[in-house]
C-alpha positions in Angstrom: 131.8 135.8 177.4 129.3 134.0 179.8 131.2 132.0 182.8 131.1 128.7 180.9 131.6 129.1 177.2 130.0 127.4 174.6 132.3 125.2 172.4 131.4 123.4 169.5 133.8 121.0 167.9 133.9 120.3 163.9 134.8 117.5 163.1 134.9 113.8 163.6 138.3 112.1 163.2 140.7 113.4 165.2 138.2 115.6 166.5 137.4 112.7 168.5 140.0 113.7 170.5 138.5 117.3 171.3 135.6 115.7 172.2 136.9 113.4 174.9 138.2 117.1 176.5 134.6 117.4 177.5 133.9 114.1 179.1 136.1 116.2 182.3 133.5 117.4 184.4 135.9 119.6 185.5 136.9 121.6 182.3 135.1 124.9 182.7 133.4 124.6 179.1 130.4 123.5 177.8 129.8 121.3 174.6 127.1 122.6 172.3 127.4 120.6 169.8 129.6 118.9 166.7 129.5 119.8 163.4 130.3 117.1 160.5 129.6 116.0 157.0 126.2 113.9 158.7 127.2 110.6 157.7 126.5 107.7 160.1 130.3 107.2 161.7 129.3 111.4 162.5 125.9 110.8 164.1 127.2 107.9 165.8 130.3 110.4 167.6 127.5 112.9 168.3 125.4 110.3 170.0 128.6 109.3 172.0 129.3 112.6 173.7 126.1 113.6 173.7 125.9 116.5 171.8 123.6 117.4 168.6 125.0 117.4 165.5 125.1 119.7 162.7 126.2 119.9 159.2 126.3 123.9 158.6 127.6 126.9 160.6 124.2 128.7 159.6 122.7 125.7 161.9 124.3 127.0 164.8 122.2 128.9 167.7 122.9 132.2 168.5 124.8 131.5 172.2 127.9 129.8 170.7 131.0 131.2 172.1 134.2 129.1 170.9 134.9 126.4 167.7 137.6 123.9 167.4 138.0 123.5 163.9 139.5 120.1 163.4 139.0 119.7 159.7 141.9 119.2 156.7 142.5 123.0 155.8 142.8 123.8 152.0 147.0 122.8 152.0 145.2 119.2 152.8 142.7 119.4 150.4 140.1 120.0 153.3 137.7 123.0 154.0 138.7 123.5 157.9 139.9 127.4 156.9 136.1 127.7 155.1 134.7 126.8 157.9 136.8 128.4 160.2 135.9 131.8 158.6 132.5 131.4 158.3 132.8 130.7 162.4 134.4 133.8 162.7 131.9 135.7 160.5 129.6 135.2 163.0 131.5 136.1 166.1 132.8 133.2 167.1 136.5 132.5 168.1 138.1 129.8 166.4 140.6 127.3 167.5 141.9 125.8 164.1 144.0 122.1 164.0 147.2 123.0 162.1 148.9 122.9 159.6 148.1 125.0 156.9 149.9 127.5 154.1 151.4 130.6 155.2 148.4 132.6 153.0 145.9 130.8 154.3 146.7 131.5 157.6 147.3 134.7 156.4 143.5 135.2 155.4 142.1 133.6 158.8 144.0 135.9 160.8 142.6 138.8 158.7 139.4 137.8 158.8 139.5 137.5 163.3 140.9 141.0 163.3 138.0 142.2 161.0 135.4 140.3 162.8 136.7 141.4 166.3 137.8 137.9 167.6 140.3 135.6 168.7 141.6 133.2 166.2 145.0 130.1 167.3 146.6 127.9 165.3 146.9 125.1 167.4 150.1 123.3 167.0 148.3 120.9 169.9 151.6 118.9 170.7 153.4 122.1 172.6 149.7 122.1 175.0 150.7 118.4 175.8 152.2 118.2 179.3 155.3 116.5 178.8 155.8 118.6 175.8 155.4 121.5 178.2 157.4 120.5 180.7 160.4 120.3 178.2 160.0 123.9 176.5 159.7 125.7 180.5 162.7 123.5 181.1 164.6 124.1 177.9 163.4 128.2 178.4 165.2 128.0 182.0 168.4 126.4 180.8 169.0 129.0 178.5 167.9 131.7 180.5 171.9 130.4 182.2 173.4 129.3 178.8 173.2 129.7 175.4 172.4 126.5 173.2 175.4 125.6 170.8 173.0 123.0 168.9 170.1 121.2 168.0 169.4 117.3 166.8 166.3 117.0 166.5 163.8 114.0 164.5 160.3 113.5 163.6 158.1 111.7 161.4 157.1 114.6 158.3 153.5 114.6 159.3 154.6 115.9 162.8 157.6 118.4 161.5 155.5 121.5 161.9 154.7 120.7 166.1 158.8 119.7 165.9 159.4 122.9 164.6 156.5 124.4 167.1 158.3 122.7 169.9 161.5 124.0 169.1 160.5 127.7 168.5 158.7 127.7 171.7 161.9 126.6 173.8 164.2 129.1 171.7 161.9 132.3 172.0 161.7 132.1 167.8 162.7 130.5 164.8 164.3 133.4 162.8 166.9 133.3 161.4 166.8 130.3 159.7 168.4 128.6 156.8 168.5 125.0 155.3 170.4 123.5 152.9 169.5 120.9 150.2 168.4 117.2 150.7 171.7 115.4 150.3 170.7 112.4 147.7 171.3 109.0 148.8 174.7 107.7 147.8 173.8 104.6 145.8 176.6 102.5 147.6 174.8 103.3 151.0 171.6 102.1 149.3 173.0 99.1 148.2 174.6 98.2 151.1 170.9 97.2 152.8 167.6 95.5 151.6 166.0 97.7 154.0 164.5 101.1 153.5 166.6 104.4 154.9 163.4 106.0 156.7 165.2 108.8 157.9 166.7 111.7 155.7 168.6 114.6 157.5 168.6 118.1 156.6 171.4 120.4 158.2 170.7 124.0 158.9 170.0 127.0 161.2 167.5 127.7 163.3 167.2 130.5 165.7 170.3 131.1 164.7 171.5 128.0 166.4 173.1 124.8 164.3 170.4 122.6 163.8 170.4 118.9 162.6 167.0 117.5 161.6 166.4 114.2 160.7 162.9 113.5 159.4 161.3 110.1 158.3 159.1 111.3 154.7 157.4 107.9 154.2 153.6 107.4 154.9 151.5 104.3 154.0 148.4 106.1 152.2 146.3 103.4 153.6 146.8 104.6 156.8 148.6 107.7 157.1 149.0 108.3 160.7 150.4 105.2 161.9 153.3 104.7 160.1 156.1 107.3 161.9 158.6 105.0 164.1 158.6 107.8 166.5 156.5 110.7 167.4 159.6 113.9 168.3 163.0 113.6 169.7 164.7 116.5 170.8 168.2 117.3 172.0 169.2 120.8 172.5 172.9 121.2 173.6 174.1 123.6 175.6 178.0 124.2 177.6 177.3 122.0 180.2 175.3 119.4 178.5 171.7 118.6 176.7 168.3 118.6 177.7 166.5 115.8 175.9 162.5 115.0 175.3 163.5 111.3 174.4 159.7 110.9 172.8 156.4 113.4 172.6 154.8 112.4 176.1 158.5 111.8 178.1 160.8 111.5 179.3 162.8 114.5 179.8 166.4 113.6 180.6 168.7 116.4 181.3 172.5 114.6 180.2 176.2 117.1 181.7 178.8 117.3 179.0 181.3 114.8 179.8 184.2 115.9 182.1 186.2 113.3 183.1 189.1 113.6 185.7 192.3 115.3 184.5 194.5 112.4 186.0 193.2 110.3 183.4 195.2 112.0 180.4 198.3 112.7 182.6 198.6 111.1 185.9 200.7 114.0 187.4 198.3 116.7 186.8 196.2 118.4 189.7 193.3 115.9 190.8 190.6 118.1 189.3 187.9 116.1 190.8 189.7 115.4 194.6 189.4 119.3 195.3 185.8 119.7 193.8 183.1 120.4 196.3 180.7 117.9 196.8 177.8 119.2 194.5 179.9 118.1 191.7 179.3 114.6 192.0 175.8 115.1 190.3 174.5 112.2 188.3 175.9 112.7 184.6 172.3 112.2 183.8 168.9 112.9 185.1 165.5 112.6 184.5 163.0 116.0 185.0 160.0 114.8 185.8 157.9 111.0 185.4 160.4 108.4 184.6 157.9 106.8 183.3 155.7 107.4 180.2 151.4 106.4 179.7 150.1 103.7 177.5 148.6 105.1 174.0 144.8 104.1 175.2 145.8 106.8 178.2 147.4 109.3 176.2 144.1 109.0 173.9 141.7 109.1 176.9 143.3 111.4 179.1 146.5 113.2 178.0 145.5 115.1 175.4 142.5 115.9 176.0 143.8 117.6 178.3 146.3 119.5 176.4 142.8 120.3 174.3 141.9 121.9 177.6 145.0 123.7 178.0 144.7 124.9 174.0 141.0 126.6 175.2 141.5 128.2 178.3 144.4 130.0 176.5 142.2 130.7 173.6 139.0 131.5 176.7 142.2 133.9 178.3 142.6 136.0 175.2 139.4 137.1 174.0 138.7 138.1 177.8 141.8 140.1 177.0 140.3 141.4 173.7 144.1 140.4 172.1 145.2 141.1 168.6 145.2 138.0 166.6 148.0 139.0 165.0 150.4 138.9 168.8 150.2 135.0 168.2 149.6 134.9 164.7 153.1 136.3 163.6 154.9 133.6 165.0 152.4 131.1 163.2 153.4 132.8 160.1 157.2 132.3 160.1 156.5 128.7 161.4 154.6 128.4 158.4 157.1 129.7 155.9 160.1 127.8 157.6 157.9 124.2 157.1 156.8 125.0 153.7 160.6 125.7 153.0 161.4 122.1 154.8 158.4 120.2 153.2 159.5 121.5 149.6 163.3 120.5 150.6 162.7 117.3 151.5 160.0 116.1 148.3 157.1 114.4 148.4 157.1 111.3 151.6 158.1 108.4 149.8 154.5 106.1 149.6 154.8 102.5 151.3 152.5 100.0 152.4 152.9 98.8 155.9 151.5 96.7 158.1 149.9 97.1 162.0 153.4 96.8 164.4 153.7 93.6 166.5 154.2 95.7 170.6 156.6 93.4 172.4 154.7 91.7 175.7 155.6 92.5 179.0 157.4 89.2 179.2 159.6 90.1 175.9 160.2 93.3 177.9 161.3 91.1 180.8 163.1 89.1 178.9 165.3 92.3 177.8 165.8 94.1 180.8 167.1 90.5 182.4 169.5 90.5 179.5 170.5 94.1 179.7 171.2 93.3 183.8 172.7 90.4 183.2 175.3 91.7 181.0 175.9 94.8 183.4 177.0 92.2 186.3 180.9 92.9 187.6 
């Protein structure tokens, strides 16, 4: 592959966000083009980055190296795994937006192996750098202990990158096994004229207990503003739980609690008076940025540059002339364990919604002063 690969990006929605990747003059690859349906919002994105547009594969020069496929795939009722073969088909690697079914994956990964290139399943979220610096930091803490649990919540179109997130830090998913969808007890119901967004499903995963709680509503109007939060993720281990408290931060490491022994019986040993003095730790701390971006900079910067971080991996393995099939196995159970989830919990429950009203930086004045107020001796 030439020192500066040639990407093209298909698609126009969220492929927007591929896109910005390129405006980096730093990211060692080149954009050679998009490809979309050719409608006017497509030629207008084209003209924005600067890039011709296409609406066929067959359009395609011969010097094309890599393809982010950012189109539905046939679960979604889109043709992104069409595409994404036809890409291949012509030497091409392929980095494809998930999700998608467990056979169509499947047939993609068949058809890189036959074609002699790379093809990833791009969970994107787990390339995000917050996102990364919870999985290394989960992957060290149990490198010293084992987990003893998970609670974990998402909103259903993000499941499969919660699931992602939380094979990544476990080393696997298998074995798993989830029970049914308790049904809502109709005294709970009537006990609020608000809707229950949030259904839990208790299980295993990894083989360690695993709590999910997943909100399945969507407002079809406009499907991917709706979730009241992104991923939370606890994973508990002997001394205490790591925590991603959203997708981009913070990461709060929390110690079991331990309080003194004197407490419960005031003649036994002063645990705490003989402790050394590393063992006043905070019972809480944060890894990393206490602080987490605004949206507009988690659009602009953020992820595009866990896009970046998605193609150099993709760049590093077909240098390394890697099976498809070293990554793609993993994909697969992912696949199987969310298609197991999604048919557990039903079809999201359809609302209609409208935009949220963000509280202003005085509102989050006025709260903090309250919170301090009320935390005065």
């Amino acid at each position: 592959m030439r020192q500066r690969p040639r990407v093209v990006v298909c698609g126009a929605r969220f492929g927007q966000v591929y896109l910005e990747a390129f405006r980096n003059p730093e990211l060692p690859f080149e954009l050679a083009g998009v490809i979309a349906a050719g409608s006017e919002r497509s030629r207008a994105c084209a003209r924005r980055y600067d890039a011709p547009l296409y609406t066929d594969p067959d359009q395609l020069p011969d010097d094309i190296d890599m393809a982010c496929v950012v189109i539905r795939g046939g679960l979604l009722g889109g043709r992104g795994s069409e595409l994404a073969r036809a890409l291949m088909a012509r030497g091409i690697h392929v980095l494809q937006e998930h999700p998608l079914h467990h056979d169509e994956l499947a047939e993609n990964l068949r058809t890189a192996r036959r074609h002699g290139v790379v093809y990833h399943l791009n969970p994107f979220y787990t390339h995000v750098a917050p996102v990364r610096r919870f999985v290394a930091a989960a992957q060290e803490l149990l490198r010293r202990q084992r987990p003893l649990y998970i609670d974990a919540a998402a909103g259903f179109q993000l499941a499969y990158s919660l699931l992602d997130i939380l094979g990544q830090s476990l080393g696997g998913v298998r074995p798993f096994a989830f029970g049914d969808l308790p049904a809502t007890t109709p005294t709970v119901a009537a006990a609020t004229s608000l809707d229950i967004p949030f259904r839990s499903l208790d299980g295993v995963l990894a083989g360690v207990p695993t709590t999910l709680r997943i909100q399945n509503q969507m407002d079809p109007a406009d499907p991917d503003n709706y979730a009241h939060l992104m991923h939370r993720i606890s994973i508990g281990t002997e001394a205490g739980n790591l925590t991603l408290v959203n997708t981009h931060g913070p990461v709060v490491w929390s110690a079991r609690p331990d309080f003194p022994r004197e407490v419960a019986d005031p003649n036994a040993d002063p645990h705490y008076a003989t402790m050394p003095d590393d063992a006043q730790a905070p019972s809480a701390v944060v890894l990393g940025p206490a602080t987490v971006p605004s949206y507009r900079h988690i659009f602009r910067s953020l992820w595009p540059a866990g896009i970046a971080h998605a193609l150099t991996e993709l760049h590093q393995a077909a240098e390394e002339r890697q099976d498809p099939l070293r990554r793609g196995q993993y994909h697969l159970s992912l696949c199987k364990l969310w298609q197991d989830l999604t048919l557990r919990l039903g079809p999201p429950e359809l609302l209609s919604s409208t935009p949220p009203e963000p509280l202003t930086d005085d509102d989050l004045k006025a709260i903090a002063a309250a919170g301090d107020e009320a935390a005065r001796p």
